[in-house]
C-alpha positions as CSV (number, residue, x, y, z in Angstrom):
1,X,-37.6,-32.2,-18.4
2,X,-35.2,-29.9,-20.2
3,X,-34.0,-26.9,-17.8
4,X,-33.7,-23.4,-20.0
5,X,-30.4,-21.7,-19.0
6,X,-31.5,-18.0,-18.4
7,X,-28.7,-15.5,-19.6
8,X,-29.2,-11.9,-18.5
9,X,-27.0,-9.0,-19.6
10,X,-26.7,-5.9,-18.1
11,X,-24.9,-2.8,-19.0
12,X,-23.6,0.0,-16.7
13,X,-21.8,2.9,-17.8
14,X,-19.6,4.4,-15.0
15,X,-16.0,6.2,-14.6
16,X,-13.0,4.6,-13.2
17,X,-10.6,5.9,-10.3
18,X,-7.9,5.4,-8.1
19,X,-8.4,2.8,-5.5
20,X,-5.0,2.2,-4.9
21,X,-2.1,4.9,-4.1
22,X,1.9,4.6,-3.5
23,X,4.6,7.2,-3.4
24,X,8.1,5.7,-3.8
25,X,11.4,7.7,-4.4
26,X,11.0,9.8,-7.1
27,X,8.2,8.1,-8.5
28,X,4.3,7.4,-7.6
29,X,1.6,4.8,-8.8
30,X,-2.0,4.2,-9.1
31,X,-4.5,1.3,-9.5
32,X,-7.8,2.4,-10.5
33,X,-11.0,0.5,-10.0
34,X,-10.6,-1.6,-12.8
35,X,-7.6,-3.1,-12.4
36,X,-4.8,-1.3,-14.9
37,X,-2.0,0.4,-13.2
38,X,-0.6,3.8,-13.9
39,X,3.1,5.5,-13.0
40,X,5.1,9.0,-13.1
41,X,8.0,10.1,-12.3
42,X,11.7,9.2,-12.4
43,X,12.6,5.8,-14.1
44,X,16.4,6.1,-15.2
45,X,16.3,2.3,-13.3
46,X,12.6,1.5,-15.2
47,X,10.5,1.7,-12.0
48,X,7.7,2.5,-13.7
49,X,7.1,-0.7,-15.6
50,X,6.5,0.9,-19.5
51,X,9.2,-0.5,-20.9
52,X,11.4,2.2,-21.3
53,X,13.5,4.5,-19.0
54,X,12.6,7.9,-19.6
55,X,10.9,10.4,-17.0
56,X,6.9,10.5,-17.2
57,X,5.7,13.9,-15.9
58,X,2.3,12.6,-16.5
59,X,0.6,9.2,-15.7
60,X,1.4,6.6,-18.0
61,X,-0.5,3.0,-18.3
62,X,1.4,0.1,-17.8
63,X,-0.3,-1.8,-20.4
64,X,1.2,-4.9,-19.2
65,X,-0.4,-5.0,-15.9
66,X,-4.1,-5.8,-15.1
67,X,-6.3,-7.4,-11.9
68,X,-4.2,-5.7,-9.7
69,X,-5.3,-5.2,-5.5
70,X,-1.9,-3.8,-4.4
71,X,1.0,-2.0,-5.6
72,X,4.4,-0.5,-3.3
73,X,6.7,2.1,-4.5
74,X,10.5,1.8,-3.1
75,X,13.7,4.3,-4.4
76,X,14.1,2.9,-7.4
77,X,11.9,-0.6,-7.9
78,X,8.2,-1.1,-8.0
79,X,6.5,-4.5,-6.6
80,X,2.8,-4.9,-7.8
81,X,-0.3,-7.9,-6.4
82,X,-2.4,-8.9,-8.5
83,X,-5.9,-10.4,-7.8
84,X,-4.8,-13.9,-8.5
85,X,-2.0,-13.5,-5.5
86,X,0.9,-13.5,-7.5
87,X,3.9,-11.1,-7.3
88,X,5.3,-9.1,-9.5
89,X,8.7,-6.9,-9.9
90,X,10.2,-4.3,-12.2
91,X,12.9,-1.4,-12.0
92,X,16.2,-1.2,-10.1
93,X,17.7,-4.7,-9.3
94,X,21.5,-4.6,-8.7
95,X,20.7,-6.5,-5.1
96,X,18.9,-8.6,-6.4
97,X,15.3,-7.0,-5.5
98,X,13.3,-8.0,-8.3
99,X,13.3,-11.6,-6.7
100,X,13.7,-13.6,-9.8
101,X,17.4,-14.8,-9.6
102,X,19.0,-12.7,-11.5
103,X,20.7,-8.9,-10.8
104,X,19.5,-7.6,-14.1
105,X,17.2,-4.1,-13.9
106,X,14.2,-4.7,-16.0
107,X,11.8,-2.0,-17.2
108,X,9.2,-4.2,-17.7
109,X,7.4,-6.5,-15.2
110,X,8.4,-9.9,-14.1
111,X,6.6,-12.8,-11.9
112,X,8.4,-13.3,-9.5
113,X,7.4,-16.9,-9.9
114,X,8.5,-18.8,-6.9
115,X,6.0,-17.1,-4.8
116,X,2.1,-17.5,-4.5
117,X,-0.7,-17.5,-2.4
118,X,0.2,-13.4,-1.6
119,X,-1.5,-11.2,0.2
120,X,0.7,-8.1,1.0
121,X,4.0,-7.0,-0.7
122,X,6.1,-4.1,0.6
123,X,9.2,-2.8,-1.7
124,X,12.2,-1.3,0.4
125,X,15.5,0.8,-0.1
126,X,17.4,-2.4,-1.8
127,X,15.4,-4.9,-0.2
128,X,11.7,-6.5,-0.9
129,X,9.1,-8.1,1.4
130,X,6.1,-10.4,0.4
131,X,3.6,-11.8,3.2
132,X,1.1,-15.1,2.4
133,X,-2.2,-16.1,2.8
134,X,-0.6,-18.8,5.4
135,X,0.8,-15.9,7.6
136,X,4.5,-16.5,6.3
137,X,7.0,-13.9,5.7
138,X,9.2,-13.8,2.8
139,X,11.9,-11.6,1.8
140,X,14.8,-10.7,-0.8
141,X,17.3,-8.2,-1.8
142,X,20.2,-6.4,0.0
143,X,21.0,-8.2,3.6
144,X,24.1,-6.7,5.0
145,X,22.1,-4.8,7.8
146,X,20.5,-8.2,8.3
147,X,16.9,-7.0,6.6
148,X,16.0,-10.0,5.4
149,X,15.7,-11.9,8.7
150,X,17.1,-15.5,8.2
151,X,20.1,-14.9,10.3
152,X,22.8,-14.2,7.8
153,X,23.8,-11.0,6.2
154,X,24.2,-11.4,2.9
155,X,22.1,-10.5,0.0
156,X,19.8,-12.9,-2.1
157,X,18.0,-12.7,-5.5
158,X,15.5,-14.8,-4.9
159,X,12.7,-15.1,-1.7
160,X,13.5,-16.7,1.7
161,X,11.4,-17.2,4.6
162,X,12.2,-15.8,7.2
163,X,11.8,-18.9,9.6
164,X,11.3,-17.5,13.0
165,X,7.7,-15.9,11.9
166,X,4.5,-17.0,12.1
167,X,1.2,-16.1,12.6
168,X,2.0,-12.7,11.0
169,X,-0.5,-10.6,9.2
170,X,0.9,-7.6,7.9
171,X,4.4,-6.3,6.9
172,X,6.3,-2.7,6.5
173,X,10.3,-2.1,5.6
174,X,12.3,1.1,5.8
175,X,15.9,1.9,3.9
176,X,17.6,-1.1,5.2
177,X,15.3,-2.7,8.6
178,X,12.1,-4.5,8.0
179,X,8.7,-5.0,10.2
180,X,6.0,-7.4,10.5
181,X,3.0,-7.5,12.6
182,X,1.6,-10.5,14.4
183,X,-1.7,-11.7,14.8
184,X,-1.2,-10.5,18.4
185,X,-1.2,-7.3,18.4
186,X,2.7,-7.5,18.7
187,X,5.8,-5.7,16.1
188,X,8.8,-7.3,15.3
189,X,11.8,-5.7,13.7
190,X,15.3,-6.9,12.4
191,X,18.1,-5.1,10.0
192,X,19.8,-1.8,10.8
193,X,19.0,-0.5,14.3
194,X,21.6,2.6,14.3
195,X,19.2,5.0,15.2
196,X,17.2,2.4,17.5
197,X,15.1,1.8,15.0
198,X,14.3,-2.5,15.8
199,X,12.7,-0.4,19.0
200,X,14.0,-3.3,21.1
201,X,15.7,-0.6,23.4
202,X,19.5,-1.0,22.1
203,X,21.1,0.6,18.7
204,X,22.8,-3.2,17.6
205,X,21.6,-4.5,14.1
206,X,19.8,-7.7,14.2
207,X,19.8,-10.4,11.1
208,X,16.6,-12.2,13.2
209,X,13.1,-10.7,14.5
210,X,13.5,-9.2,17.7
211,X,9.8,-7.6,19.4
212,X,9.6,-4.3,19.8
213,X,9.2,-3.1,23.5
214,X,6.2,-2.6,25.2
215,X,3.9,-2.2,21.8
216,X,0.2,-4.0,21.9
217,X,-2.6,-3.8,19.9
218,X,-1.3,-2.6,17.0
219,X,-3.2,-3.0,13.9
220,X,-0.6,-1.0,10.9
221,X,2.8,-0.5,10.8
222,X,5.5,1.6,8.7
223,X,9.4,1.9,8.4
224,X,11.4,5.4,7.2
225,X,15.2,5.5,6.7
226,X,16.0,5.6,10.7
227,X,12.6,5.2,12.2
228,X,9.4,3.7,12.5
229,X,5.9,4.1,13.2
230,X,2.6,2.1,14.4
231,X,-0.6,2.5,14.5
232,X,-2.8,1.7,17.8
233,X,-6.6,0.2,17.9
234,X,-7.5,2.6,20.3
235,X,-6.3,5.6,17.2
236,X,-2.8,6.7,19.0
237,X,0.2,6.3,16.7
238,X,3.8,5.6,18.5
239,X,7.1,6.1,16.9
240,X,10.8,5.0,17.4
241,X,14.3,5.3,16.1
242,X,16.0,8.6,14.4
243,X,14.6,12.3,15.4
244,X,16.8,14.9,13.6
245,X,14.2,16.5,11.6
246,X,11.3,15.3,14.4
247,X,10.5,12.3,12.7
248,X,8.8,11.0,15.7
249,X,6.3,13.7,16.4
250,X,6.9,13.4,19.9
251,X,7.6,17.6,20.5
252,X,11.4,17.4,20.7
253,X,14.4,16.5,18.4
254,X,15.8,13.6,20.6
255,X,16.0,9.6,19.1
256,X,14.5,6.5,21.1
257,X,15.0,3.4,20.7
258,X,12.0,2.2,22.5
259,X,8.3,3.6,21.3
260,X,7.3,7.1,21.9
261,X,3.9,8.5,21.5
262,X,3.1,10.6,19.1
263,X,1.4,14.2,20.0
264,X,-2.0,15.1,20.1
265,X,-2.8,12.5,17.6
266,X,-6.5,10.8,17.9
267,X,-8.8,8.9,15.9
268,X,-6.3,8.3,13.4
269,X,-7.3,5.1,11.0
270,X,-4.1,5.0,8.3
271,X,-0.6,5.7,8.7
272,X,2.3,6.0,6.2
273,X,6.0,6.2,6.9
274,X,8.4,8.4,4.4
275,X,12.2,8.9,4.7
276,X,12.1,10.9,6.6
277,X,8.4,11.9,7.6
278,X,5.1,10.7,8.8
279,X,1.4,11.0,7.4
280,X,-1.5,10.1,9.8
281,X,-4.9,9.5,8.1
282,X,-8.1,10.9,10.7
283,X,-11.8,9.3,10.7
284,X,-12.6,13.1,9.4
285,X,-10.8,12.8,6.4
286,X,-7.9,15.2,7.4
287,X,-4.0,14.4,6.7
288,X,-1.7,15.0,9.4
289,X,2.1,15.0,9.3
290,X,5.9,15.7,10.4
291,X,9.2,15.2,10.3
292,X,11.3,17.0,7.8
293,X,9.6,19.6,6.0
294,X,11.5,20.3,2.9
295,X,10.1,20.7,-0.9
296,X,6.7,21.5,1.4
297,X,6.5,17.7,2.0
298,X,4.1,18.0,4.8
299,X,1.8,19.8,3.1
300,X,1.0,22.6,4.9
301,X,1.9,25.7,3.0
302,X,5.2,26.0,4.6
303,X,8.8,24.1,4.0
304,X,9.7,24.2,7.6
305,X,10.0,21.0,9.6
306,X,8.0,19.6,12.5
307,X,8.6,17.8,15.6
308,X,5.1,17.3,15.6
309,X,1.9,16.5,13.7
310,X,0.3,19.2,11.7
311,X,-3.0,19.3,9.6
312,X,-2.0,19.7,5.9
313,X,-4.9,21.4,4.1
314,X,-6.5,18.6,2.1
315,X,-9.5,17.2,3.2
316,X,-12.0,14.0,2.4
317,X,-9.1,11.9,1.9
318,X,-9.6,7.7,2.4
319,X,-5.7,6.8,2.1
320,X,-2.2,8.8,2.2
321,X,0.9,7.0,1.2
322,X,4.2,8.8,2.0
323,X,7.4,9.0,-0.3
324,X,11.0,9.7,-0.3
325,X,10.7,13.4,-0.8
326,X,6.7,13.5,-2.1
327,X,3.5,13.1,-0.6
328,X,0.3,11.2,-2.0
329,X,-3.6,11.3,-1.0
330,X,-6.8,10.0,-2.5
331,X,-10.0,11.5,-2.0
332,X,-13.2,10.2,-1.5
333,X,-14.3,11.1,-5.3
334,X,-11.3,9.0,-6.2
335,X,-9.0,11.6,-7.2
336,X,-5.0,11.2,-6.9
337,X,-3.4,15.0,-4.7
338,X,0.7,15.2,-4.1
339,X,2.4,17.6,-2.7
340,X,6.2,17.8,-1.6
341,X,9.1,17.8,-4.3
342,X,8.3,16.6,-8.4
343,X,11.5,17.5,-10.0
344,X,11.4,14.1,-11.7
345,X,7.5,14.8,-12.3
346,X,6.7,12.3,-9.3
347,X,3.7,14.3,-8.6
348,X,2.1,13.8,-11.9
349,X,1.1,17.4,-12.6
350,X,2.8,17.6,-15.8
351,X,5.3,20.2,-13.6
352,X,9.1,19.7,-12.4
353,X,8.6,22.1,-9.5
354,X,11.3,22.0,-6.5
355,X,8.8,22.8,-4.1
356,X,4.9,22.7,-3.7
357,X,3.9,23.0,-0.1
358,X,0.1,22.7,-0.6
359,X,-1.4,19.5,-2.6
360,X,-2.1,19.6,-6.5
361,X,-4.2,17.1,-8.1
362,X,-2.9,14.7,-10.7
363,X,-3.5,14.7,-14.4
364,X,-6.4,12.6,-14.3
365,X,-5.3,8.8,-15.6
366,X,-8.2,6.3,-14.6
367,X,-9.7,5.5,-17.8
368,X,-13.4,5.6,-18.5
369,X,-15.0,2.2,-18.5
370,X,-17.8,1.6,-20.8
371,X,-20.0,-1.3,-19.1
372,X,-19.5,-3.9,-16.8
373,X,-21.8,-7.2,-17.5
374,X,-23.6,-9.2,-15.0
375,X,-24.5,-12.6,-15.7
376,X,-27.0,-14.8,-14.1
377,X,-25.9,-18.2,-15.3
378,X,-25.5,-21.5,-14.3
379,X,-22.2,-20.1,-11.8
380,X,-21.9,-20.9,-8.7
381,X,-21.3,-17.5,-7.8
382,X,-24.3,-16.6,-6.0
383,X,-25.2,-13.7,-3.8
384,X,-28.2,-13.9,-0.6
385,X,-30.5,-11.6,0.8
386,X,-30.7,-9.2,-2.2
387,X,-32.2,-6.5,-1.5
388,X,-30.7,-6.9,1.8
389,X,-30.4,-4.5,4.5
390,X,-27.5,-5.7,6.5
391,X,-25.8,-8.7,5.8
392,X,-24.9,-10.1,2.3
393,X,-23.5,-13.5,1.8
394,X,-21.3,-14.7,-1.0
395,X,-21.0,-18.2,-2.1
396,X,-18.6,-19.6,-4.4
397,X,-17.7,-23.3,-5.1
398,X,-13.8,-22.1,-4.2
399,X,-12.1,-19.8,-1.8
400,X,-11.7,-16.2,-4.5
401,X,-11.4,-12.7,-4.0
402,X,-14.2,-10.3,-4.9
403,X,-14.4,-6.7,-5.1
404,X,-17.7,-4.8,-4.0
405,X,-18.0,-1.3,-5.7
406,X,-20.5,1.5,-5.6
407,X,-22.3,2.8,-9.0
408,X,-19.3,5.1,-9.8
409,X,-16.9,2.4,-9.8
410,X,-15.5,3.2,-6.5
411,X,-14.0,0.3,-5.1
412,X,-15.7,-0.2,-1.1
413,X,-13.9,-3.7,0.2
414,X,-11.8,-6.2,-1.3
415,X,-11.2,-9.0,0.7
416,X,-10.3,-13.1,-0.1
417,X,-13.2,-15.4,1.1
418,X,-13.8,-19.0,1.5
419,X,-16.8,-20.7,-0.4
420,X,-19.3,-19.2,2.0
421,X,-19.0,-15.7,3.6
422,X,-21.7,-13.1,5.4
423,X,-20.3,-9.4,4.7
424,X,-21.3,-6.7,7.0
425,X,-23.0,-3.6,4.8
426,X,-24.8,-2.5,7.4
427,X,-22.9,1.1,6.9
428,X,-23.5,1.1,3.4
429,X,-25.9,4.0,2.0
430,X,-29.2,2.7,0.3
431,X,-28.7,2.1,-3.3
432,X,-27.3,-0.3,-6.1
433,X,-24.1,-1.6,-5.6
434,X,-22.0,-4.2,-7.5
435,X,-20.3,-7.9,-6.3
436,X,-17.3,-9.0,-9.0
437,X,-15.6,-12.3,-8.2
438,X,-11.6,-11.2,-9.6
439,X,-10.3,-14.6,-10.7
440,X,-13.5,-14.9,-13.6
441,X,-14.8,-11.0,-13.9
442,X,-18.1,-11.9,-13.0
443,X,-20.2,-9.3,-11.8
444,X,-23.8,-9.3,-9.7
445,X,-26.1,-6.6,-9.3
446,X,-27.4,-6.1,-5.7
447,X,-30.0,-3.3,-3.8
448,X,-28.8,-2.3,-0.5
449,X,-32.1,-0.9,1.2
């Protein structure tokens, strides 16, 4: 019997946003839901990836990149994911940052093609991190503090494990120390510890992993210049190292080299780490933060610094990202907020103001997408229960990574998967929503009810 092939197409008009948010020096970026990247700000080094090195008071596309999941911001080089779990590198690469054997600044991207199979990547001061799917850390970069790990202090252009970790399953970095959580619950820390920021309870720089005292179930971390930051399961966030400007929210001025907790901080679900402040993300959609104050960093009408938290006045925000002298927030209708210092135009607003104390929203960048197709084919991309009213299952004939996105284009979770998975959407509201398997674009259709 001959078998007819059924091709259905649909079309779905909807608007793109930001999904993705970091805040580097003097510069900021943004992925938006379908993939393309955008960047403002300083880029005399070519941090913002367009091929050129002239300042960008307003978004600008970096046409070259697309499929991306994750993006981080440093001083003065960018590292970007994309969906296929390769790395890439552009701006500011005298220490060899950029990770592709060379000390040659680029303004455009580069693979950085000796690694694969990433899931997380974290740009620092002078220094770069990259985590894999198999729990392996890698870094690159400036070493003299000892920040890359593998037990020497010297710098390198291209990635080295660091050896001594395993099991790991997220990464953070500061100026010159680096941080990696385990799948434990535990933090490790090695590089420059002057200001006890290692939080192994001495001030001596370590070129190896050493743990961080007394610190359990932890599920984020973050690293400044001279301190750090993690973020509890129970919603208390603890700090260490360097307090000058009250970096570590703990009501007084005075460093520690062990972890302190931060005040009067609950139900927090996202942390980010600046220079030399701190944002903390509630389950109500307010932004807390402290530390240093100047340019208005912390967002609360004032430029005065705080030795602990304080509510900026956004609100409905769903991630925060902390820079060098600029803050960053997305809301929840996928809009792109800053507030702090944008004399290189790092906050996008088309202004070079010293200060700005209370948030502005960016020049809107995401572009407007004009359909999305879903196939039913012979794939074996399928989707079960649909309608469903709880649980939907994905099966693929290979591990992937898919994207599940509401009718406006809002991205919801992004996550790799084996060839069979059940997804929770239990806490989804009722309505249409949308499956897209990254590595092919292909896109399902399915009722949540």
């Amino acid at each position: 019997m001959k078998k007819t092939l059924l091709l259905l197409s649909i079309t779905i008009s909807f608007n793109s946003y930001s999904q993705h948010i970091s805040a580097g020096g003097e510069h900021s970026l943004s992925i938006c839901t379908d993939g393309s990247l955008y960047a403002w700000g300083a880029n005399a080094s070519g941090q913002l990836g367009n091929g050129n090195n002239s300042t960008s008071y307003f978004p600008v596309v970096i046409s070259s990149m697309s499929n991306l999941r994750d993006i981080s911001a440093s001083r003065l080089h960018t590292l970007a994911l994309k969906n296929d779990s390769t790395a890439w590198a552009w701006g500011a690469n005298t220490d060899g940052q950029l990770g592709d054997g060379t000390n040659t600044n680029s303004n455009t991207p580069i693979q950085i093609s000796s690694l694969t199979g990433i899931i997380k990547v974290v740009a620092a001061y002078g220094h770069s991190l990259a985590l894999k799917s198999d729990g392996t850390v890698w870094a690159w970069g400036y070493g003299l503090a000892g920040q890359l790990g593998n037990g020497t202090s010297t710098n390198s252009n291209t990635p080295i494990q660091i050896t001594a970790l395993s099991g790991i399953i997220s990464i953070g970095a500061g100026d010159s120390h680096s941080l990696a959580l385990k799948n434990d619950g535990t933090v490790w820390a090695w590089g420059w510890n002057a200001y006890g920021q290692l939080g192994n309870a001495s001030n001596t720089d370590s070129n190896t992993p050493v743990q961080v005292n007394s610190l359990t179930n932890i599920i984020s971390i973050g690293g400044g210049n001279g301190h750090s930051i993690a973020l509890k399961n129970d919603g208390t966030v603890w700090s260490w190292g360097i307090n000058t400007f009250g970096e570590l929210g703990n009501g007084n001025n005075t460093g520690s080299n062990i972890p302190v907790q931060v005040n009067n901080l609950t139900d927090i679900t996202k942390i980010s780490c600046g220079r030399n402040h701190s944002l903390a993300l509630k389950n109500d959609g307010t932004v807390w933060a402290w530390g240093i104050g100047s340019f208005g960093i912390l967002g609360n009408g004032t430029g005065s610094d705080s030795n602990i938290p304080v509510q900026s006045t956004i609100t409905d925000v769903t991630q925060i990202s902390a820079g060098y002298n600029h803050s960053m927030a997305l809301k929840n209708d996928g809009k792109v907020w800053s507030w702090g210092n944008s004399t290189q135009g790092q906050m996008g607003t088309g202004s070079n103001a010293f200060s700005n104390p209370t948030p502005l929203q960016t020049n809107t960048h995401c572009p407007v997408s004009t359909s999305i197709n879903e196939f039913s084919n012979a794939s074996s991309f399928v989707i079960y229960p649909n309608p469903t009213n709880s649980t939907l299952t994905i099966k693929n004939s290979e591990a992937t990574i898919i994207s599940i996105c509401n009718v406006l284009g809002q991205e919801l979770i992004a996550k790799k998967i084996q060839s069979s998975e059940s997804i929770d959407v239990s806490n989804f509201e009722n309505g249409i929503y949308f499956v897209k398997e990254l590595n092919t674009g292909k896109t399902i259709k399915f009722i949540k009810q």
